[in-house]
C-alpha positions in Angstrom: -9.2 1.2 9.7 -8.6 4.3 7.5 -6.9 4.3 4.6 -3.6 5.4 5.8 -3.5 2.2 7.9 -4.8 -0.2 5.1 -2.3 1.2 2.7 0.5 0.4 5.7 -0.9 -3.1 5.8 -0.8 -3.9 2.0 2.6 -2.5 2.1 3.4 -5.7 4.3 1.1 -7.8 3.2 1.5 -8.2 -0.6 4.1 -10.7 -0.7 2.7 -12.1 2.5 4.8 -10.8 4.5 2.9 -10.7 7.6 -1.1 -11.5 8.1 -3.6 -8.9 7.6 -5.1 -9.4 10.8 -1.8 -8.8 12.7 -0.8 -5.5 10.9 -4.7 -4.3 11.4 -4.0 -5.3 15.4 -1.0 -3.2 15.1 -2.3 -0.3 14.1 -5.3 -0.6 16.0 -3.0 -0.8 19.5 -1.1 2.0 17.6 -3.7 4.5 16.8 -7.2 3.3 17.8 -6.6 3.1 21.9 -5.0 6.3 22.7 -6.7 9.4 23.4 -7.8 11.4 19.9 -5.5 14.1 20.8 -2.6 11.9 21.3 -2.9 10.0 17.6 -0.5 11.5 15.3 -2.4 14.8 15.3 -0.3 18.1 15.9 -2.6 18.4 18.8 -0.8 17.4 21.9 -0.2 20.3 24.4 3.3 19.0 25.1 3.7 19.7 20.9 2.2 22.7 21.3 4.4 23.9 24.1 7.7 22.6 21.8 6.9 24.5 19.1 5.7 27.7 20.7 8.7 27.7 22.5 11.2 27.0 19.2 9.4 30.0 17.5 9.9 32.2 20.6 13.8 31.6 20.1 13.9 31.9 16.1 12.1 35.2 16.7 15.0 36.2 18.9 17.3 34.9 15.9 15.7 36.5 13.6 16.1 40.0 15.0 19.9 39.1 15.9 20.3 38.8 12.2 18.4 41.7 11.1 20.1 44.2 13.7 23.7 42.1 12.5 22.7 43.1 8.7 20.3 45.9 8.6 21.0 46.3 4.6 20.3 42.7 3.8 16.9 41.3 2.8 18.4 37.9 3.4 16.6 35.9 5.9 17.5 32.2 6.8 14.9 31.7 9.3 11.8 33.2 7.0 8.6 31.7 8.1 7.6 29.2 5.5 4.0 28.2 4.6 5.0 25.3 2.0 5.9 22.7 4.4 4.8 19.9 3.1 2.2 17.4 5.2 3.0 15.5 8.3 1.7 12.4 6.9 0.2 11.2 3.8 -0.6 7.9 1.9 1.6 7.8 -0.6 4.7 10.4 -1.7 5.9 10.6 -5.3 9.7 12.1 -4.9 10.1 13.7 -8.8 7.9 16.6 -10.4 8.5 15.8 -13.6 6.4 13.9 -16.6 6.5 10.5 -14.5 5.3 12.2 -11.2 2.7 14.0 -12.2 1.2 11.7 -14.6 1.0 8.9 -11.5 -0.6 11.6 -9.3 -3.4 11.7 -11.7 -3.9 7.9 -12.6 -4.0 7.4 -8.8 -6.2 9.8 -8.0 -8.5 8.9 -11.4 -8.5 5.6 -9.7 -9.0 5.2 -6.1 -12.5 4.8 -5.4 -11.6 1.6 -4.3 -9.3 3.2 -1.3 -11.0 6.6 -0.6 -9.8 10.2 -0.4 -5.8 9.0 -0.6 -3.4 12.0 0.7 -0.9 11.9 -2.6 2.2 14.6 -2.3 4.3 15.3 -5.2 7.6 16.4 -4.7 9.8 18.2 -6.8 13.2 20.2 -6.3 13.3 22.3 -9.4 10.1 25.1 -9.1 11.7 26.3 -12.4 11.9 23.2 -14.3 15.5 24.3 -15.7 17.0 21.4 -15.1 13.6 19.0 -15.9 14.2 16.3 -18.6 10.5 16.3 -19.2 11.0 19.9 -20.9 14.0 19.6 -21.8 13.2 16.8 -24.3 12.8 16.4 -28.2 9.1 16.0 -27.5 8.5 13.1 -29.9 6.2 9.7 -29.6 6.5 6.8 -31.9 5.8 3.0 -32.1 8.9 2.1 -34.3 10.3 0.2 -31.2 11.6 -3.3 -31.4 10.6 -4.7 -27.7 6.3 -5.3 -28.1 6.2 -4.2 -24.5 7.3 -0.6 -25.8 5.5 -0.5 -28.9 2.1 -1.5 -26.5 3.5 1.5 -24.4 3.5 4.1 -27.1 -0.1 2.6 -28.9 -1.6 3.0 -25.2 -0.1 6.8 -24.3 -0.7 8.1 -28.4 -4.3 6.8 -27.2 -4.7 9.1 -24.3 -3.1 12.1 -26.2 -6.0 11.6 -28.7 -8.4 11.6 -25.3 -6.4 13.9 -23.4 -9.2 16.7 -22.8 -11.7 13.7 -21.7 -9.1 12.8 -19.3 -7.2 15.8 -18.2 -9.6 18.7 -19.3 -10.5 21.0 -15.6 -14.2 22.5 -15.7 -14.4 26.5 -16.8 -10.4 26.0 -17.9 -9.0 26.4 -21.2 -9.3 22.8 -23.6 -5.8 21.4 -23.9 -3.4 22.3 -26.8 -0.4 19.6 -27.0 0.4 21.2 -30.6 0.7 17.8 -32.1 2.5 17.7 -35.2 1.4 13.9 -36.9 4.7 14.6 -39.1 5.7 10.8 -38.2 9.2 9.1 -37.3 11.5 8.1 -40.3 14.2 5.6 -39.7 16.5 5.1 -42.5 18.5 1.5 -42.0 21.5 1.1 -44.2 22.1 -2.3 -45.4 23.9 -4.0 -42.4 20.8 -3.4 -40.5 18.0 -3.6 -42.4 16.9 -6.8 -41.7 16.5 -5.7 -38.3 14.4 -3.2 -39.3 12.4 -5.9 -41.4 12.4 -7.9 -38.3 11.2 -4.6 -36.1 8.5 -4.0 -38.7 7.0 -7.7 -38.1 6.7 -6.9 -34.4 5.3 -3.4 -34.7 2.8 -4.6 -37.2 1.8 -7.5 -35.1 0.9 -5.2 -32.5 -0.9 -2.7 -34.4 1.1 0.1 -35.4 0.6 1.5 -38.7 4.2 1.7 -40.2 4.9 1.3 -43.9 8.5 0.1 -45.1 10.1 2.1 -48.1 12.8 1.3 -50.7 15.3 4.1 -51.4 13.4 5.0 -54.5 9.9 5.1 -52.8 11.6 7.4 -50.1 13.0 9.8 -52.9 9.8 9.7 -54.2 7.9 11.1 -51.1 10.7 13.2 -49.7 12.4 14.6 -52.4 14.9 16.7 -50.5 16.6 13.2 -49.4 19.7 12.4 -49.9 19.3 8.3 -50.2 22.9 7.6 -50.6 23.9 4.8 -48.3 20.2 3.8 -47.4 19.3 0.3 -48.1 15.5 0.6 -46.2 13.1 3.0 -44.4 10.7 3.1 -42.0 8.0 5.4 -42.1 4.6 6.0 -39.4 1.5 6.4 -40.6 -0.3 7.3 -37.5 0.1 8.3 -33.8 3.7 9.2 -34.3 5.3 12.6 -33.8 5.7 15.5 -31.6 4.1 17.7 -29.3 5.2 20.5 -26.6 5.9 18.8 -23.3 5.5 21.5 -21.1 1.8 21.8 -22.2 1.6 18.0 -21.4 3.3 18.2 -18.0 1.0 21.1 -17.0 -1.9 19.1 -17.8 -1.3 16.6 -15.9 -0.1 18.7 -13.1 -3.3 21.3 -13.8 -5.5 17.9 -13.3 -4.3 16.1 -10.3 -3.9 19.0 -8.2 -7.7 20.0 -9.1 -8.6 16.0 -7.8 -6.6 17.2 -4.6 -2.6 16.4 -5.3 -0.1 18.3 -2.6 2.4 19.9 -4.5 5.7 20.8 -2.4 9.0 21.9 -3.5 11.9 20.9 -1.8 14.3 18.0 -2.3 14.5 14.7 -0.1 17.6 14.7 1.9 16.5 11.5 3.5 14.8 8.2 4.5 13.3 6.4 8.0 13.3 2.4 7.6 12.1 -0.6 9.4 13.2 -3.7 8.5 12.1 -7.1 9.2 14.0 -10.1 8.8 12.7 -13.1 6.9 14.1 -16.6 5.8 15.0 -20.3 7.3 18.1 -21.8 9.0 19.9 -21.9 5.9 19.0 -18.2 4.2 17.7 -15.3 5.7 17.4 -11.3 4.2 16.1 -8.5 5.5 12.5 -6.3 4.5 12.6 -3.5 4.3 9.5 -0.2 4.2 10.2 3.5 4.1 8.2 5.2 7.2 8.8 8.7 6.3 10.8 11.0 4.0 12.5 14.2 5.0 12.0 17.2 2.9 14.1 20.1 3.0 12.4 23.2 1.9 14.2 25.3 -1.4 16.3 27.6 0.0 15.6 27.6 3.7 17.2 25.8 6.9 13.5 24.2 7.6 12.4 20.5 6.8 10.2 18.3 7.3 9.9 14.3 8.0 6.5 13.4 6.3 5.4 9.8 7.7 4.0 7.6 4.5 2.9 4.3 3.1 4.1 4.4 -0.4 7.1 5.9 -1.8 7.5 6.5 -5.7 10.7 7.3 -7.1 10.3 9.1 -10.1 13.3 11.1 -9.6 14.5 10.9 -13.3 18.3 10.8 -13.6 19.0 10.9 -9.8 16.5 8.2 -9.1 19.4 6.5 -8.2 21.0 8.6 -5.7 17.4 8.6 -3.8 17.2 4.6 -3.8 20.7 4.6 -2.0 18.7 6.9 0.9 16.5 3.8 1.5 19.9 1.6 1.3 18.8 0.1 -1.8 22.7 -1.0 -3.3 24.2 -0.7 0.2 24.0 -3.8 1.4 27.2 -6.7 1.1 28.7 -6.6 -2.2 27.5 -10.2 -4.3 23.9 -9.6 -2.1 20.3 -8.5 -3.6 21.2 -5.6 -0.8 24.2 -4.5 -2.6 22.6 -4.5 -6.3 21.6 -0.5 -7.2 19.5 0.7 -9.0 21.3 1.4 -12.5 20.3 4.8 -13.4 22.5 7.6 -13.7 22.5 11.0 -15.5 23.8 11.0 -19.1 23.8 14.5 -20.8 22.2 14.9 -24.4 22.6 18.1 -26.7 19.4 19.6 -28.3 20.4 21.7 -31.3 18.2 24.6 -32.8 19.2 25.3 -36.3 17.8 28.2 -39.0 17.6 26.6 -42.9 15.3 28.7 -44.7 15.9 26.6 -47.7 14.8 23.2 -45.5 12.7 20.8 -45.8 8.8 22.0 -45.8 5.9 21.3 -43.6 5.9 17.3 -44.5 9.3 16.7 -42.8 9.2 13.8 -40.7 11.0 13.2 -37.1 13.9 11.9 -39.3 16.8 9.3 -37.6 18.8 8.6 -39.5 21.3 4.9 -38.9 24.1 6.7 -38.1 21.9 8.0 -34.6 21.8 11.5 -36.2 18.4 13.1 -35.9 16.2 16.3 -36.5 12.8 17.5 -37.2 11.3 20.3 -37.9 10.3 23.4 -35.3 7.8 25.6 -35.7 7.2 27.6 -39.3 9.8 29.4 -40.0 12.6 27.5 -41.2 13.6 26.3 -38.1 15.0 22.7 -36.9 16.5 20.7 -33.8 18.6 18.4 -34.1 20.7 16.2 -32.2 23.0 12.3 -31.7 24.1 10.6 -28.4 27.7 10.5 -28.4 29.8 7.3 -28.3 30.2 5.5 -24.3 33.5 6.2 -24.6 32.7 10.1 -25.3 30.1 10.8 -22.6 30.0 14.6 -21.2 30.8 16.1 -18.1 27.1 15.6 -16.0 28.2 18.7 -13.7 26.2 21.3 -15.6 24.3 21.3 -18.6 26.4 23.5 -20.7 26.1 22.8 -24.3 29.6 21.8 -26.4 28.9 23.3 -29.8 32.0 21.6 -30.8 30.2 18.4 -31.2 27.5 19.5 -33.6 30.4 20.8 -36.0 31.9 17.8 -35.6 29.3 15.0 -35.2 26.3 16.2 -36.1 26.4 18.9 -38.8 28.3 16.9 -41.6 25.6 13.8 -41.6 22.5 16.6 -41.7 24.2 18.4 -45.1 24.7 14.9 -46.2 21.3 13.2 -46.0 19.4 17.2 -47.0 21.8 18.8 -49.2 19.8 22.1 -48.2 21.4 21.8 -44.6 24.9 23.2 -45.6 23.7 26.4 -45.6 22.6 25.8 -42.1 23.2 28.3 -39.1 22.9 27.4 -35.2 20.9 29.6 -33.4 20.1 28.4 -29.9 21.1 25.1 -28.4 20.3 23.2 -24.7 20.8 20.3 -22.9 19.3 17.7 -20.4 19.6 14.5 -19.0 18.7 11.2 -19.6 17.8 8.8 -16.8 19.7 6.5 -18.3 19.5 3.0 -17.7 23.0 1.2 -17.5 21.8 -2.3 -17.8 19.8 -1.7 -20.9 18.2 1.4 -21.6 14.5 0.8 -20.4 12.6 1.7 -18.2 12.2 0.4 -14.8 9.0 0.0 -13.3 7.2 -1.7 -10.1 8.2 -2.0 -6.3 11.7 -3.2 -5.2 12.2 -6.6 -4.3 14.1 -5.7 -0.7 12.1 -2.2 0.3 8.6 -3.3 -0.5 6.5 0.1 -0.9 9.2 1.7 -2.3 7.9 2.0 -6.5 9.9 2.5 -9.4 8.8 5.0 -12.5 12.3 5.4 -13.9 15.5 5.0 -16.4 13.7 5.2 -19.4 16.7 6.3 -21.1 15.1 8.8 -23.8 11.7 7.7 -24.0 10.2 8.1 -20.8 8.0 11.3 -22.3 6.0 9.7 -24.7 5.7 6.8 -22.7 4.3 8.8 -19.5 0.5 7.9 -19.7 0.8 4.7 -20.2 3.5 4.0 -17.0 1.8 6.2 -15.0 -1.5 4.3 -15.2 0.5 0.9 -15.3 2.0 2.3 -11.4 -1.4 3.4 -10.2 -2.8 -0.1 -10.6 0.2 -1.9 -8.9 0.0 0.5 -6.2 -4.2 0.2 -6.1 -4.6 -3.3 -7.0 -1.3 -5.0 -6.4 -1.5 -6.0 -10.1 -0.8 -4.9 -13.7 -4.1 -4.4 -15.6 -4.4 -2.5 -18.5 -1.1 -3.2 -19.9 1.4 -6.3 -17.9 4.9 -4.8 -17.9 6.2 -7.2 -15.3 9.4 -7.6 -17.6 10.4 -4.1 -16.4 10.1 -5.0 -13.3 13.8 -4.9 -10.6 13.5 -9.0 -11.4 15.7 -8.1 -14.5 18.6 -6.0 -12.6 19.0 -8.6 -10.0 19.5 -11.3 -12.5 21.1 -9.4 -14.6 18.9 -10.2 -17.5 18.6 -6.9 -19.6 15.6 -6.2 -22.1 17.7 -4.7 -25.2 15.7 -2.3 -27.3 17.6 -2.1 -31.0 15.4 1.3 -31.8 17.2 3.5 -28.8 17.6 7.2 -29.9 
């Protein structure tokens, strides 16, 4: 049975579902007693015949157009070669950090299964819309949940490793430009003792994080205004930032060297079947995606590509993409009618010019009001940034920036806490989005209780960069071995939005 086939199987057969031994008689009636031509090869004359007679008539259509608009270079039927695969094992809808990085962990780990066909897809060539590069580009441990402190220790590992892992023969070694500058959280004093409290748990798990008073802090960073800060929290090690287009790439560089499809073009659609399950007294319906249908950038042309495993790691329109496979669509009170809670929230990344700022120690300071900055580069440059209030979320339609709201929420705590920032001056600003996670801000990971082989890598909420290695890995094994290994984060799993049970992190930036 190949590995197509066996991944089909496990799709049904992981929550016992159905018995090995009938899925592996379907298939064989399927695929093993028909003619080899007549398999789902491309090699049936009758195919042939189709598609040699479409081209005849968009060749016609072609010339129609170019004799209608001799001066245009515009073509809506252009030939092209990036169709994605007919088929393949397992399709990763999201070219971002999350994608790419389970690409890789799968293909770093299938010996198990063989040469799996893997396709990435991603609707964004340029990445201008990406929240992978359009991020802070920070990693830190000062979390309060020990699954996401375990998160960060694991993926600051692999940075450290990164060339051993993601390094391609006769290519350049990898540069993340890691600054180790650290996170500092200052806690004024109606919230220190949860920072005391966060420090227990961090410590517990092995982050290196040292508390300070407001005098110790004045001490080390002298340009601090401690005014109003009761506590800090200051990483030793692993904490910091990096450039995360240099880590997208690499990961992207490395997993299509181990034989990753890349296509771009965006997912207009899903094929089901379902199977119904359940006694006299309860019954619900199963459901696996067959095939996805991809629409090519700019072009008329698609193309349905039969699969085993979906992964939606489609960042802040993950949710939009579950709906396809009628995830959230079903009776309203029903698992069927629960979506996926992840929307797009837009965040502000300011760049500002202080050539009188802090100096090459500045941490990745946040400060309690949510304010935060750290430094850029060498020459006296900063970003800096704040989510705004629920009540005071943007306009998701474009990502146009609202300088408005540094003036007014952002620039008067930055000249308070570093005197040196009133002399300030803007020079650049962007924005992304969050996949944000309306339950509770964290990520949500593993298959979906309803549509079984459809996995989740999303609604990290801010933190899903830095976290990256580690959930890719964590998917790769579900997917491989039907079971967390390296690190169980079965308390992300859907479980939590049916029952409406959120995991609340107190350190969300």
């Amino acid at each position: 049975m190949s590995t197509w086939t066996r991944l089909h199987a496990k799709a049904w057969t992981a929550r016992g579902l159905l018995s090995s031994r009938r899925v592996t008689d379907r298939y064989t009636w399927h695929y093993g007693q028909l003619p080899s031509c007549q398999t789902l090869s491309t090699c049936t004359p009758l195919r042939k015949d189709l598609f040699r007679e479409l081209e005849a008539q968009l060749s016609d259509m072609r010339k129609k157009v170019s004799s209608a608009f001799p001066g245009s270079t515009w073509n809506s039927f252009q030939d092209n070669r990036d169709l994605p695969p007919e088929r393949a094992d397992i399709v990763i809808i999201g070219g971002g950090i999350m994608g790419w990085s389970t690409a890789f962990w799968l293909k770093h780990k299938e010996e198990s299964l063989g040469d799996l066909k893997i396709v990435v897809i991603e609707k964004d060539p340029t990445y201008s819309q990406a929240s992978t590069v359009l991020s802070a580009g920070g990693i830190r441990q000062q979390f309060s949940l020990l699954d996401n402190i375990n998160l960060s220790l694991a993926s600051a590992d692999f940075i450290r490793h990164i060339n051993g892992y993601l390094g391609v023969m006769n290519e350049e070694p990898i540069d993340l430009q890691f600054n180790h500058s650290g996170y500092l959280f200052l806690a004024n004093e109606d919230v220190a003792h949860i920072m005391e409290e966060n420090h227990i748990t961090q410590k517990y798990a092995g982050a290196q994080v040292a508390l300070l008073s407001p005098t110790q802090l004045k001490e080390k960073f002298p340009w601090i205004n401690t005014e109003g800060v009761a506590l800090a929290s200051y990483g030793l090690e692993n904490e910091g930032s990096f450039d995360p287009w240099i880590l997208l790439n690499s990961f992207k560089r490395k997993a299509r060297s181990l034989g990753v499809v890349q296509c771009y073009g965006e997912v207009i659609g899903m094929d089901c079947e379902s199977q119904t399950l359940g006694s006299f007294s309860s019954t619900r319906d199963i459901k696996r995606v067959t095939s996805v249908t991809v629409q090519l950038l700019n072009s008329m042309q698609f193309q349905p590509v039969e699969c085993s495993i979906v992964v939606n790691a489609a960042g802040a329109f993950s949710g939009k993409l579950a709906a396809m496979a009628g995830i959230g669509q079903g009776p309203e009170g029903s698992m069927a009618g629960i979506p996926l809670p992840v929307e797009p929230r837009k965040r502000y990344v300011y760049v500002v010019h202080c050539p009188d700022g802090p100096g090459l120690d500045t941490p990745f300071l946040i400060d309690h009001s949510g304010v935060y900055f750290r430094r850029e580069g060498l020459g006296g440059n900063y970003i800096a940034g704040t989510s705004p209030e629920e009540s005071e979320e943007p306009d998701v339609g474009d990502l146009e920036v609202d300088h408005k709201f540094f003036e007014e929420k952002i620039w008067p705590t930055l000249a308070h806490r570093v005197p040196a920032f009133e002399k300030l001056k803007v020079t650049s600003a962007w924005a992304g989005y969050y996949d944000y996670n309306t339950l509770d801000q964290n990520g949500i990971i593993g298959a979906h209780p309803l549509v079984n082989n459809m996995y989740f890598a999303t609604g990290f909420s801010g933190h899903g960069l830095q976290h990256s290695p580690a959930v890719g890995c964590a998917v790769a094994e579900l997917i491989l071995n039907g079971k967390f290994e390296a690190l169980d984060l079965s308390r992300f799993g859907f479980r939590r939005i049916l029952t409406k049970e959120p995991m609340l992190e107190r350190n969300i930036v």
